[in-house]
C-alpha angles and dihedrals in degrees: 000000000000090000110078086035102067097104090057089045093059096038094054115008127064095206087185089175108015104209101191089187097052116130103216130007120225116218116211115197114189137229122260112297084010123122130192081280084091096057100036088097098059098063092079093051095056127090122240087262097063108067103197118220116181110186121236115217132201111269104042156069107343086003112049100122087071130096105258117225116265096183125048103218095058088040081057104044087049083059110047080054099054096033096048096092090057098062097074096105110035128296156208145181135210122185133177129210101328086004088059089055094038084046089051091045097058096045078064100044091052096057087040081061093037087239113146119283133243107267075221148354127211123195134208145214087319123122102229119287099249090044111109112254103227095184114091120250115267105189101087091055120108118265097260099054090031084065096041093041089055094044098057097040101048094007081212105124109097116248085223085057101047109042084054103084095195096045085051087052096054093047102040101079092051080044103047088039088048083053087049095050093051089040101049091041110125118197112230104193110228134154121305121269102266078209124091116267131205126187129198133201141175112227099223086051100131094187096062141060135222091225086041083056103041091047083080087090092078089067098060125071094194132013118017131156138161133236127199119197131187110266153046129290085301102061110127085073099063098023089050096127101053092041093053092040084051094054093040095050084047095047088045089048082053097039091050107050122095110272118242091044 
């Protein structure tokens, strides 16, 4: 099946260490501004069984010639088409910040569609979707205060990144599209996800809640816990150990489990 999809694998999957006899991939969707860089490390720390696909999206890295998404509902029904392929062995994503709500759309989007479902979703450094965002939106400002204003409020743009007017350059219009696409994001209230949840947080992260985080109850029908790391809203940089010792322990709860239950 992989064959004749070799073109959308490398447009939108960064298979770092292809394990053809994995049991289940794991895709990885970044935060705004971020790219598959964040997850390359990961692919040395999990097992043969856990196949990790980070997903590459337009406007950045290898593809920063392309027209990055402004909206979110055209960015997920792109992906349940070029993913697709990829759901034929058992799945499941893991997003952090805009990934956690791009990963949670497309859980829905795939039962919408009556595609198979994640074995299990993880969730990352977001307040639940249908939590009200208090902070005001940031994506209209010019790019000057755009880059201050999201400096002082995440401190997760690279120093190395904004006092270098032409990197910035390069990297404002993913990020700006990436703040669109959180900003303009409308909560339609559906069913809960009949999938477990998990949902991580850093405990110095001043742009969630703990009762943003834990609202995310109300999104799973089954299984749901929540997970607090040491750190800010970038967390899973300097907490990478625990978190990835965390998803491995849940997917080897799930692989080896007797099918069929």
């Amino acid at each position: 099946m992989m064959s004749h999809n070799a073109s959308i694998t490398h447009n939108w999957i960064a298979r770092i260490q292809p394990k053809p006899q994995a049991g289940l991939r794991l895709f990885c969707f970044p935060y705004a501004g971020g790219g598959t860089s964040t997850f390359q490390p990961w692919s040395r720390l999990l097992p043969p069984e856990i196949e990790l696909c980070p997903v590459k999206l337009p406007g950045r890295e290898g593809r920063l010639n392309e027209t990055p998404y402004h909206q979110l509902q055209p960015l997920v029904e792109t992906l349940v088409e070029v993913l697709q392929p990829f759901f034929d062995k058992p799945f499941a994503f893991f997003g952090h910040s805009l990934g956690a709500l791009v990963s949670f759309e497309l859980a829905r989007q795939l039962r919408r569609q009556g595609l198979p479902a994640p074995s299990y979703l993880f969730v990352s450094g977001s307040n639940a979707p249908h939590w009200p965002d208090p902070t005001p939106p940031l994506h209209q400002l010019p790019d000057a205060i755009f880059v201050d204003r999201l400096r002082h409020r995440y401190d997760g743009i690279p120093a190395a990144i904004w006092q270098d007017a032409e990197l910035m350059q390069l990297f404002l219009p993913a990020l700006r599209a990436d703040f669109e696409m959180l900003e303009t994001y409308v909560y339609l209230d559906e069913s809960p996800l009949a999938i477990p949840v998990a949902i991580f947080g850093g405990q110095e992260d001043d742009q969630t809640t703990q009762a943003g985080l834990a609202a995310w109850r109300e999104q799973a029908q089954q299984t749901f816990y929540l997970k607090m790391f040491s750190g800010g809203h970038f967390f899973l940089q300097n907490a990478r150990m625990a978190l990835i010792q965390t998803l491995i322990a849940d997917l080897n709860r799930f692989l080896n489990r007797p099918r069929g239950i």
